[in-house]
N, CA and C of each residue as an Amber inpcrd file, in Angstrom:
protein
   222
  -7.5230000  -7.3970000 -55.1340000  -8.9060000  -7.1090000 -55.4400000
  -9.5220000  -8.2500000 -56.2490000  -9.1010000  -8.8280000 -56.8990000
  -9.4020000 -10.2900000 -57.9090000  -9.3710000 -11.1720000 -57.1500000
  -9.3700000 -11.2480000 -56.1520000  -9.5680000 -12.2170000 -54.9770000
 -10.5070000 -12.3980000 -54.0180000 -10.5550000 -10.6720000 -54.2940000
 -12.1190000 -10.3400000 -53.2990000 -12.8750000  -9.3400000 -54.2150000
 -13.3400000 -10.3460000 -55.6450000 -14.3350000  -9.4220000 -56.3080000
 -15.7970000  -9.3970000 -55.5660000 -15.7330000  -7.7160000 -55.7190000
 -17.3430000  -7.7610000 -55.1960000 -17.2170000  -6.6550000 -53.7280000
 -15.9940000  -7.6730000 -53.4440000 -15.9740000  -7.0680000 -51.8330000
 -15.5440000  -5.7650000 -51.9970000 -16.2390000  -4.5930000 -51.0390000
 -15.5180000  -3.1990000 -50.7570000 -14.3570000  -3.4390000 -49.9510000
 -13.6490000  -2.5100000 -50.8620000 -12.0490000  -2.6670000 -49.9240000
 -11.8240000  -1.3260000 -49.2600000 -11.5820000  -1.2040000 -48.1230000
 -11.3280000   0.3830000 -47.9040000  -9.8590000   0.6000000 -48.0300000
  -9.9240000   2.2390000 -48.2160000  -8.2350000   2.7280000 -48.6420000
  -7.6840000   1.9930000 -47.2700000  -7.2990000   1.7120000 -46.6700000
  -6.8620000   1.9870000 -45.1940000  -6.4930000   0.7750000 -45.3590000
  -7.2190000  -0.5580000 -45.8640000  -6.7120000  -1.5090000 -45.6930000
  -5.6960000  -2.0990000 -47.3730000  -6.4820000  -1.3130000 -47.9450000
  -5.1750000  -1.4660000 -49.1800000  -4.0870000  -0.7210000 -49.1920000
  -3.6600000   0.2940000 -48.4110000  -2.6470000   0.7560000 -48.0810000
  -1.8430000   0.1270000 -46.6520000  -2.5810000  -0.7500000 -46.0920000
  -2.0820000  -1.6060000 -45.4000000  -1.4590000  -2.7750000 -45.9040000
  -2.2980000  -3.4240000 -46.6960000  -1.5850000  -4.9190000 -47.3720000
  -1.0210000  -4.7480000 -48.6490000  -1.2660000  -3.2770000 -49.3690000
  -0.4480000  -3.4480000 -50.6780000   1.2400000  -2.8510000 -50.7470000
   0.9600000  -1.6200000 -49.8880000   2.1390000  -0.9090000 -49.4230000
   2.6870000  -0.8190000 -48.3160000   2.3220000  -1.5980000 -47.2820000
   2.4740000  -1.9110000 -45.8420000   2.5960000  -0.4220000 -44.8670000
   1.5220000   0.2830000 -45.0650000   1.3620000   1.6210000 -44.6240000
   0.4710000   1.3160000 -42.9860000   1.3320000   1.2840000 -42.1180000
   0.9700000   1.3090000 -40.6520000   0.3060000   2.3740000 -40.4030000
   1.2000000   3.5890000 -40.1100000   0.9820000   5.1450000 -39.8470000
   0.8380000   5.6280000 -41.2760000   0.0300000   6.5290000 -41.8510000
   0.3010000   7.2600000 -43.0540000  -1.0240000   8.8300000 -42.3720000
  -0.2450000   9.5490000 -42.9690000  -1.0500000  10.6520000 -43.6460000
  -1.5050000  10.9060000 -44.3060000  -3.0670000  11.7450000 -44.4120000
  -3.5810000  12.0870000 -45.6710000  -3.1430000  11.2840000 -47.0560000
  -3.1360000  10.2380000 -47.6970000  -2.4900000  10.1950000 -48.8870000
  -3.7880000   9.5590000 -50.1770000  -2.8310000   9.8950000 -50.9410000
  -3.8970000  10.4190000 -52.6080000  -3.0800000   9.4190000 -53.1810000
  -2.3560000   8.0070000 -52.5920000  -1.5290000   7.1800000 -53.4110000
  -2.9290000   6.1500000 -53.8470000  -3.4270000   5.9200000 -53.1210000
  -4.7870000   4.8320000 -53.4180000  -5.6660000   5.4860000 -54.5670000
  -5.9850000   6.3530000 -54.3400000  -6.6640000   7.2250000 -55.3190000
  -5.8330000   7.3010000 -56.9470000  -4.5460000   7.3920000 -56.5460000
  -3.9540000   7.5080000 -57.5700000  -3.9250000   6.5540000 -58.6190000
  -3.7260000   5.5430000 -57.9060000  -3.2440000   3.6560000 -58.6810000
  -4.6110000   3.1790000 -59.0850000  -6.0290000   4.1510000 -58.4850000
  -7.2180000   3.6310000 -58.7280000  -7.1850000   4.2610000 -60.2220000
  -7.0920000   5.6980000 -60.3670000  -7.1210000   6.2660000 -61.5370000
  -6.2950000   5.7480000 -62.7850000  -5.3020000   5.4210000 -62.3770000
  -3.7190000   4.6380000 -63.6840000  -4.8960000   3.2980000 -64.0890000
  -5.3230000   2.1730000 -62.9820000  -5.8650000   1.2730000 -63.4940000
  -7.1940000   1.2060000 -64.5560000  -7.6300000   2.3770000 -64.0840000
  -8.9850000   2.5220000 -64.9720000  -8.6500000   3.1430000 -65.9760000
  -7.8650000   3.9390000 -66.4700000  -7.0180000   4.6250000 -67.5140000
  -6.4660000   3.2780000 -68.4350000  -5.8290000   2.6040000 -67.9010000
  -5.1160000   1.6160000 -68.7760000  -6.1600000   0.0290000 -68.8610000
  -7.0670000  -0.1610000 -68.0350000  -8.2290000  -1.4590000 -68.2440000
  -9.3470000  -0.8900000 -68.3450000 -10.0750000   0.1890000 -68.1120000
 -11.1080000   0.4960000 -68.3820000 -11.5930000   1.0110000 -69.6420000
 -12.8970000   0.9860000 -70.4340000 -12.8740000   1.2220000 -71.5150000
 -13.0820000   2.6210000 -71.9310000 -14.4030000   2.8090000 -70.9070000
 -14.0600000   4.3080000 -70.3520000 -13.8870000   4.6330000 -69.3360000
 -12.7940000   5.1290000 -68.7070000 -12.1820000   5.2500000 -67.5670000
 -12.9830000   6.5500000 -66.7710000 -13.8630000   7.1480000 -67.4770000
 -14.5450000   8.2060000 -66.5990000 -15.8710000   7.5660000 -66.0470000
 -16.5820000   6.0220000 -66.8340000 -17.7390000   5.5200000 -66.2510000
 -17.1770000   4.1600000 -66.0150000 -16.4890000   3.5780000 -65.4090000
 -15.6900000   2.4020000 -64.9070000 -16.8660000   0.9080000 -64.4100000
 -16.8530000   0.3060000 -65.1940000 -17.7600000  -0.6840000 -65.3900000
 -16.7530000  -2.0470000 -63.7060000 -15.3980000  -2.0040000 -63.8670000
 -14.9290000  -2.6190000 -63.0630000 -13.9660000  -2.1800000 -61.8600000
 -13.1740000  -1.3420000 -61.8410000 -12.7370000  -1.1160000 -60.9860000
 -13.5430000   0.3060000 -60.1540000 -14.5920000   0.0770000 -58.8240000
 -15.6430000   1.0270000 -58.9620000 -15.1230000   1.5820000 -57.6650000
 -15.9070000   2.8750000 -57.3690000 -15.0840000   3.5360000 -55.9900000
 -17.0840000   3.3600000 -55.2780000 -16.7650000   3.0860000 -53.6530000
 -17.8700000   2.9310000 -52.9210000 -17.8850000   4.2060000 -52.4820000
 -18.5890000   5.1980000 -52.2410000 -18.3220000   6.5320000 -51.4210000
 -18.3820000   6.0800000 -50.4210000 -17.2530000   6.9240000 -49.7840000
 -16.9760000   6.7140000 -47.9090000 -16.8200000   5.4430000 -47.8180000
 -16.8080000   3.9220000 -47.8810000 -16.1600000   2.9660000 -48.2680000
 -14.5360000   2.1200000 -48.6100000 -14.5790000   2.6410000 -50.0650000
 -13.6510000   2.2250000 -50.7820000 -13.9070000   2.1740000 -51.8880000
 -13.0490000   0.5850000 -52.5860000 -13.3100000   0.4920000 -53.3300000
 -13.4150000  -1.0070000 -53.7620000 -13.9710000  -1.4310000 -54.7910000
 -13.9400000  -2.9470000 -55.2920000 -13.6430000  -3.0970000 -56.4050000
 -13.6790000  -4.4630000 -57.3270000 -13.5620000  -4.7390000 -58.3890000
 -14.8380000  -5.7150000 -58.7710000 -15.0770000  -5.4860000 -60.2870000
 -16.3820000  -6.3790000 -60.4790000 -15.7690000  -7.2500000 -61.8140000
 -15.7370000  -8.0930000 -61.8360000 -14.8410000  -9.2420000 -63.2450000
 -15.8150000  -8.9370000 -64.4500000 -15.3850000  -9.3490000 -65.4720000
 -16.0440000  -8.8810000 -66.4320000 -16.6140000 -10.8400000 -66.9790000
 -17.9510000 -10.2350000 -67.3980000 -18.9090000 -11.3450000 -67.2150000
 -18.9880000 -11.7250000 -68.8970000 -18.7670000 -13.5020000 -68.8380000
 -18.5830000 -13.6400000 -69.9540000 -19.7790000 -13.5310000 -70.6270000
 -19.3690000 -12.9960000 -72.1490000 -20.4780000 -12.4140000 -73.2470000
 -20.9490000 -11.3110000 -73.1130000 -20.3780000 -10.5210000 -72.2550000
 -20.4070000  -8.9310000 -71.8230000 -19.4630000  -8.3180000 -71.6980000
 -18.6500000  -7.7330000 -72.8700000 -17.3820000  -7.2490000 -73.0910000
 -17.6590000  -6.1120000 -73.6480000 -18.1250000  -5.3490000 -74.1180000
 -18.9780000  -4.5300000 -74.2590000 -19.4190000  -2.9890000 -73.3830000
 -19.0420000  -1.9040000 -73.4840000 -19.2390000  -1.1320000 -72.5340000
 -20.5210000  -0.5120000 -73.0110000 -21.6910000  -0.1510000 -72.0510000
 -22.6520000   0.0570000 -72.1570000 -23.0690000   1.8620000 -73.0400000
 -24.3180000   1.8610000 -73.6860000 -24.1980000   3.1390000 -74.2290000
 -25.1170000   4.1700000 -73.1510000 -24.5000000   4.9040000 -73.4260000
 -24.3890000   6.2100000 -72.1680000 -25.2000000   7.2540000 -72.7190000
């Protein structure tokens, strides 16, 4: 995802190139590793400034912009 900030990634293809998932079923593993990352880098992990979900999409990452470290007030 730090490679392709910005870009929407869909589950389908990050369960293709991260876990090499050809065939899969239903799975809540993408969803899952989305939630751990924003839990452990996000500041608040319930309004996620960088790791963001696209509905019906995916998902992307947005880098954090220097002199804006700072999570916004809500």
């Amino acid at each position: 995802m730090t490679r392709n900030t910005q870009r929407v990634i869909s589950r389908d293809e990050l369960l293709n190139e991260v876990w090499g998932y050809q065939n899969y079923p239903c799975t809540r593993t993408v969803d899952n590793h989305m939630l751990k990352l924003r839990q452990k880098l996000e500041g608040d992990p319930s309004h996620p400034l960088h790791f963001l979900t696209v509905y019906g999409r995916g998902y992307k990452f947005l880098p954090v912009k220097r002199g804006r470290r700072k999570q916004p007030v809500r």
